[in-house]
Structure formats: C-alpha cells, structure tokens
N, C-alpha and C positions, 0 to 999 in steps of 0.2 A: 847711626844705629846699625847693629850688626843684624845681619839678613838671619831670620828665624824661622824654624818651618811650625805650621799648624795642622793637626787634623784630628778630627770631631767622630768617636766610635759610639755605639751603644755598651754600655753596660749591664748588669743584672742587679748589681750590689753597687752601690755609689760606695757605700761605708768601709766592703770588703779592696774595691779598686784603691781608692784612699790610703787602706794602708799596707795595701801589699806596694805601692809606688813608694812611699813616705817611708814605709818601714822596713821592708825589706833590700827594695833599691837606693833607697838615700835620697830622691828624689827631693825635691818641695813641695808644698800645695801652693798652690793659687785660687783665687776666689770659688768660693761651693757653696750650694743650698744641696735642700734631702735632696735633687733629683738631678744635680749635677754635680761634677768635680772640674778642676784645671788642677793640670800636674806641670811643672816646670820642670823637664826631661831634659838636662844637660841644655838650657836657655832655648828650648824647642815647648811649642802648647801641646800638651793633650788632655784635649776635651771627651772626658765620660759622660753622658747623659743615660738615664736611666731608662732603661727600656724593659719591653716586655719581655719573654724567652726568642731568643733567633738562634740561628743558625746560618752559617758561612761553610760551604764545601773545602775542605782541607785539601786537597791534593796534593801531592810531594811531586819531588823531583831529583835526581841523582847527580851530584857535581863532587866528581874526583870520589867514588865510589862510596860516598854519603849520601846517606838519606835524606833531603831539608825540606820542610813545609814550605810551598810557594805563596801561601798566603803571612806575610808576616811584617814587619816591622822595627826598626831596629834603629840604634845609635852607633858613631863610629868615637870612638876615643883614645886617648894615649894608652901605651899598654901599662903603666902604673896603674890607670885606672877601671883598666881591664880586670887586671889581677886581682886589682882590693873588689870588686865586685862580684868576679868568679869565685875569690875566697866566702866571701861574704853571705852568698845564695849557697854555696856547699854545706857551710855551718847550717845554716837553718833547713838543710835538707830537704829544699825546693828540689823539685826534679828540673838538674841543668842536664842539655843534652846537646850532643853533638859536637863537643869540643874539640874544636880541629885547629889543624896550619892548612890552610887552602895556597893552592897555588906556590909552591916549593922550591926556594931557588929561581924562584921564575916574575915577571914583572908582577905588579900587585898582591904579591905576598901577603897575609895578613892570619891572624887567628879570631877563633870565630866561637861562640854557644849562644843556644837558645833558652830559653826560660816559658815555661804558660805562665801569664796571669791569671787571676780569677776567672776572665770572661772567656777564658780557653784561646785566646790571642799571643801567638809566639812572637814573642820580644827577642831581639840577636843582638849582641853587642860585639864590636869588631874591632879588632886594631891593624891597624897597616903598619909593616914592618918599617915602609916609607910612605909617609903621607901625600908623598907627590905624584905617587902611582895609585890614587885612590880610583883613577878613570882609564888606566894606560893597562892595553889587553896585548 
C-alpha cells in the first residue's frame, strides 16, 4: 500500500465543503452522511465533520516578498496538473491568490497558489520544478 496522509477539520456546510472539493477541484468523495464528508485529495483523506461556527487566527508570513497564510494546507503535484487546476479555479473565478515561482534558479524551485475553501481554510497547490529537491534548502 502507498503511504497516505489523513486529517480530520471541522466544517460549517458538509454540503457546500462536498462540492466545492468534487466540483470545483476535481477531487472525489468518499464515504458521507449530513454531518460528515471524506474527500479523496490526490489519494490523501480529508475528513470534514460538521461543526458549530469556529475560528482559527490567520497569521501570514513573508517568503521571497509574498504574503502566505501560515495556517494552510496543501498538495504537491506534477505541473500538468498544476495548470489544469490553476486553469480550472480561474474559470470559475474562485479567488486564487498568490501565484508565484518560489525560490528561482535556486534548489527547490517550484510554483505555488492558494485557493479558500468554504470553511475559509487556504488550500496551496505546488509543483516542484524537481521533485527531488522537494526537502533540499
């Protein structure tokens, strides 16, 4: 079996999380009732369970003269599949933000954007120019 990551957020909208993942990113579902979801995130879990109103402090933080939310979460992928999904979230005139080349000519190279989901949780999707420098600083 290939090594998968899981983790478990609260949500607001089971319904709205559901299909901004399914519909917007392409994602899949996996098993749901009204008060939860399972999204199959590039063969990674994520679990929406429905909750009350919360709140999570945003903080940012500055890397290579951007601004990036340090609370976030994110998948790394080939940059084919980079593009068809930065294309993809443009069309539907999702607010993508922060579309960069990080690190330039320089080890771990990669490009980068953020996305909110419904539950105000920034999603980054990233590709490495070299997938072998995904940990080499």
């Amino acid at each position: 079996m290939e090594t998968s990551f899981h983790m478990s957020l609260p949500c607001l909208s089971v319904t709205k999380t559901k299909d901004f993942y399914t519909k917007s990113i392409g994602a899949s579902l996996g098993r749901t009732t009204k008060n939860w979801v399972d999204i199959n995130l590039f063969h990674h879990q994520l679990t929406f369970i429905k909750a009350e109103k919360f709140h999570f402090n945003n903080p940012n933080y500055v890397f290579e003269g951007k601004i990036l939310p340090s609370f976030h979460f994110g998948v790394i992928v080939d940059i084919e599949t980079w593009e068809r999904i930065y294309a993809k979230l443009n069309a539907q005139n999702l607010e993508v933000v922060t579309q960069a080349t990080f690190l330039k000519d320089k080890p771990g190279e990669h490009v980068s954007f953020f996305v909110k989901d419904p539950n105000d949780y920034m999603l980054e999707f990233k590709s490495f120019k070299d997938s072998k420098q995904m940990f080499i600083s």
